[in-house]
Every structure is written in C-alpha cells, then in structure tokens.
C-alpha positions in Angstrom: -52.4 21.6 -60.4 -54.1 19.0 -58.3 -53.6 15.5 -59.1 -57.3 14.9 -60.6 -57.3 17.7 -62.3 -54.2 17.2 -64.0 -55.5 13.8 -64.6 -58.9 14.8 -66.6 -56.2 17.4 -68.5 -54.1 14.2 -69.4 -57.4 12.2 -70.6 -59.0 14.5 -72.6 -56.0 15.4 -74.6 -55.2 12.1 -75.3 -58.7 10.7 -76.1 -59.3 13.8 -78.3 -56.2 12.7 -80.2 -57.2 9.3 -80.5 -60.6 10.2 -81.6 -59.7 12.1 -84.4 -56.9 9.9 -85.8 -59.3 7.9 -86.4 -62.3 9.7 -87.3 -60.4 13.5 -88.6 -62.7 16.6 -88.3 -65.6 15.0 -87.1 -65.0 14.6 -83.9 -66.9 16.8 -81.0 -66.3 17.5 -77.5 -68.7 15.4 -76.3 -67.0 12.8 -77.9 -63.8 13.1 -76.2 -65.7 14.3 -73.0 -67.2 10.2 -73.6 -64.2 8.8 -74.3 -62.1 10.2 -71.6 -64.9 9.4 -68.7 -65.9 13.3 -67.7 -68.2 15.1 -68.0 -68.9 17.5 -71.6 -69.0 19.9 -68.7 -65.7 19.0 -67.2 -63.8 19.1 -70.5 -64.9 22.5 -71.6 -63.8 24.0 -68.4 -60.3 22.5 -69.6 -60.4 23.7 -72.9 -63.2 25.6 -75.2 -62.5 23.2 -78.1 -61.4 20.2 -80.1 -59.2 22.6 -81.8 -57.5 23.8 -78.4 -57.0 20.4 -77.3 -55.4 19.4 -80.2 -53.2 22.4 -80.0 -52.4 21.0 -76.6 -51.3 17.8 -77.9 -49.0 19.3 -80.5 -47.0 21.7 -78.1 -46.7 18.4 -75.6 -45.1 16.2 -78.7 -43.0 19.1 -79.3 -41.8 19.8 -75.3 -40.5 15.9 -75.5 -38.7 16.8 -78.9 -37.6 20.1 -76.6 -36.6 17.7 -73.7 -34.6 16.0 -76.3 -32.8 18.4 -77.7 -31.4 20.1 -74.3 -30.1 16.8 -73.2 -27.6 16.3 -76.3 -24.2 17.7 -76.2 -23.6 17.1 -80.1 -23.5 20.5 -82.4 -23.4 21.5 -86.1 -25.1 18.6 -88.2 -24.6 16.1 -85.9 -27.2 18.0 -83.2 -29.5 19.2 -86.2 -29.6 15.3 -87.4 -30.4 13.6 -84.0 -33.4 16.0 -83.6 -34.7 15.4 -86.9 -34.2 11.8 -86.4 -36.0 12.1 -82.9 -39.4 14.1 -84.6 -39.6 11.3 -87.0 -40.1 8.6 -84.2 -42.5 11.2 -82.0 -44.6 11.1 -85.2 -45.0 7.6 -85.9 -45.4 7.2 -82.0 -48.2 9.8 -81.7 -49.7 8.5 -85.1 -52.4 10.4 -87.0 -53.7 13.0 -84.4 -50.7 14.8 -86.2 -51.7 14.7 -89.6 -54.8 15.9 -88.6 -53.8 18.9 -86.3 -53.3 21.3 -89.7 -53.9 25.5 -89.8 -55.1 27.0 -92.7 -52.4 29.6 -91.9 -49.4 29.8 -93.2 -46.4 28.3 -90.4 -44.3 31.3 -90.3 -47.2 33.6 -89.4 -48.6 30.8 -86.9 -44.7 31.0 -85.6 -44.4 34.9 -85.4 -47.8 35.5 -83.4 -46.0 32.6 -81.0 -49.0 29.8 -81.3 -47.0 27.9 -78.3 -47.4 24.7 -80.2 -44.9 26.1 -82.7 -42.5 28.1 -80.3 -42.2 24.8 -78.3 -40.8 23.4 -81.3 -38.8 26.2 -82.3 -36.7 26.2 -79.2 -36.0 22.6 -79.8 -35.0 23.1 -83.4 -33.6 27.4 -83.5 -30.5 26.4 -81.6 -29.3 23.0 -83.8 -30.2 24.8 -86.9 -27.9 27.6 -86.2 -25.3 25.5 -84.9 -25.5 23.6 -88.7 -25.6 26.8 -90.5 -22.2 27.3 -88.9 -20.9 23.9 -89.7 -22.5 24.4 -93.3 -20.9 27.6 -93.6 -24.1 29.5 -94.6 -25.8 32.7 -92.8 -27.9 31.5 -89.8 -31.4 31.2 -91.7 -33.2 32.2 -88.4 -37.2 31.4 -88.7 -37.0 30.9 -92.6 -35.1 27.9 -91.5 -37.5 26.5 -89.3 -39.9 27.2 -92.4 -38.2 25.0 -94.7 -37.8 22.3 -92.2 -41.7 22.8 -91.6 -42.1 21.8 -95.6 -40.0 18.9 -95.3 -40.9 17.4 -91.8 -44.6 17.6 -92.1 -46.0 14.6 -90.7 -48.3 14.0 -93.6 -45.5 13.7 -95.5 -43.4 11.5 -93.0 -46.0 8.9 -92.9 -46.4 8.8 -96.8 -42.1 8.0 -97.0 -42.8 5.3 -94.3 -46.0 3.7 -96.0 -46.0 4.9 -99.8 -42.5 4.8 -100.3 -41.7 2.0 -97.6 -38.7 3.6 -96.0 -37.3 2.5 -92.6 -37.7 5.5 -90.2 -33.9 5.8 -89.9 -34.0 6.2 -93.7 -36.7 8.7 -94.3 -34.6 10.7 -91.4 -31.4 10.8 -93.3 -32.9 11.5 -96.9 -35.3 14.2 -95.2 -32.2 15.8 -93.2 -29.9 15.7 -96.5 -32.7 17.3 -98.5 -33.0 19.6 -95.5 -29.3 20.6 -95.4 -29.6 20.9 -99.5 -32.3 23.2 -98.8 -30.7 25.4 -96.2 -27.6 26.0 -98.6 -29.9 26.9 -101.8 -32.2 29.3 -99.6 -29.2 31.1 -98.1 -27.4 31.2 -102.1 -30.5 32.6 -103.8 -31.3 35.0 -100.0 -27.2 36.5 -101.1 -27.8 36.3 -104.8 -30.6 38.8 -104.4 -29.2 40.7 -102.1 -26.1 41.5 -104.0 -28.1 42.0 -106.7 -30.2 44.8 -105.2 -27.6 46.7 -103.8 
C-alpha cells in the first residue's frame, strides 16, 4: 500500500475514533473526512462507513493485544493473566472509541461468522485460555470461553471499575481474571452436570 495511502487509512481511523469518543453515534463521515484533512470523497473510497472504520479500529487494538500475546513464553494462568492484564491497558489507552464500537448481535454469533475484529482477538486470547483450562483442570471451553471473557472484559464495564469503583488498572485485572477463572470452572461444572444428566 503506498505510503499516502496508508497514511489517509491511518487518519481516518483514528479521527473517526476520536470523533465519536467524544460525540458517540452522531458522528458522520464527513466529519472524520474534516477531521482527518481528506476529502469525504477520499475517505469513502477507504471505507463505506463510520461503522467500518470503527470495525477497523477494533481489529487494530486487538492485532497489538495479538502481537502481545505471541511474544510471551508464560502458559496456563500465568499466560491467560498477562493478556487480560494487557487488554485492560489497550482500553484505557484507546479510551471511549471502545465503548462506543457495540453490535446489537450477540458476540458469539459476531465470532462464528468471523467479523475479523473479533477473530483478531480470538487468536490472541483461544491459545492462553486453553492453556489455563489445562492448568485449571477443566475441559477446554473453546469459543464459550472467549464468550464469558467477552461479559467480563467489556470495556464499558472496564472503565466503570476504573472510575465508578476507583480501582487501579492492575486491580480491576486481577479481580476481573479471578472472576474470569471462577467463571470458567462453574461453566465447565454445570456444561458436565448436564451432560451426565442427559445421558
């Protein structure tokens, strides 16, 4: 991709998420096209809407939480913690462009027609939750996991701990990932409990 290109890409992603951090739904491409110095022309030959771009922005927050996760050699718990950990600060770093960036559908069916957003993320989280199922001792949850982390790790929710509740970001990490390993063992329980019910 040429350099200007790439550049306009780079502007128009970032503006959009400015915009509507601070302004929510609102926000129109001719606004970002404004703020990020093109044309309204030039940005929809990038992308065909707000809504894209902002699916943009959410898959290149979760390719640095990928780039993250392949360059740790931790497993178990301690791999599934540093990544949580790591999503915490990429959320208070990209602020409230990731509040706002919500689907009215529901995450595992976002996940399973592969909105690349979500599948980004999923490769940076499948592999440590599987590895702390192990350590946990439970069946591997597979995408169900990544489901209940979804729930718990929902930057809505993140911010509220850090500003409602006043937690530190290293505490809001550790109470969401011990709630989060809670949750994995009482999903997997209840998952056997039926199924040795049924048969």
């Amino acid at each position: 991709m040429r350099s200007d290109t790439e550049r306009n890409r780079h502007r128009l992603i970032k503006s959009a998420a400015r915009l509507v951090a601070s302004r929510g739904h609102e926000v129109r491409m001719t606004d970002v096209a404004e703020k990020a110095e093109v044309s309204t022309a030039t940005a929809y030959r990038h992308f065909a809407s707000v809504d894209e771009l902002l699916q943009q922005f959410r898959y290149d927050v979760g390719l640095k939480l990928l780039e993250f996760s392949k360059k740790q050699t931790t497993t178990g718990a301690d791999l599934l913690g540093a990544i949580c950990s790591e999503w915490i600060r990429l959320v208070v770093k990209h602020g409230r462009a990731m509040v706002i960036t919500r689907s009215r559908e529901g995450y595992l069916a976002r996940l399973r027609s592969d909105a690349p957003y979500l599948t980004v993320q999923a490769d940076a989280l499948g592999p440590a939750v599987s590895s702390a199922a192990v350590a946990l001792e439970i069946d591997d949850p597979g995408d169900e996991g990544l489901f209940l982390w979804n729930i718990l790790f929902d930057p809505r929710e993140i911010f509220d701990l850090l500003e409602t509740v006043g937690l530190s970001q290293s505490e809001a990490a550790d109470r969401l990932f011990q709630t989060y390993c809670g949750a994995l063992r009482g999903w997997s329980e209840s998952k056997r409990a039926h199924s040795t019910s049924a048969s």
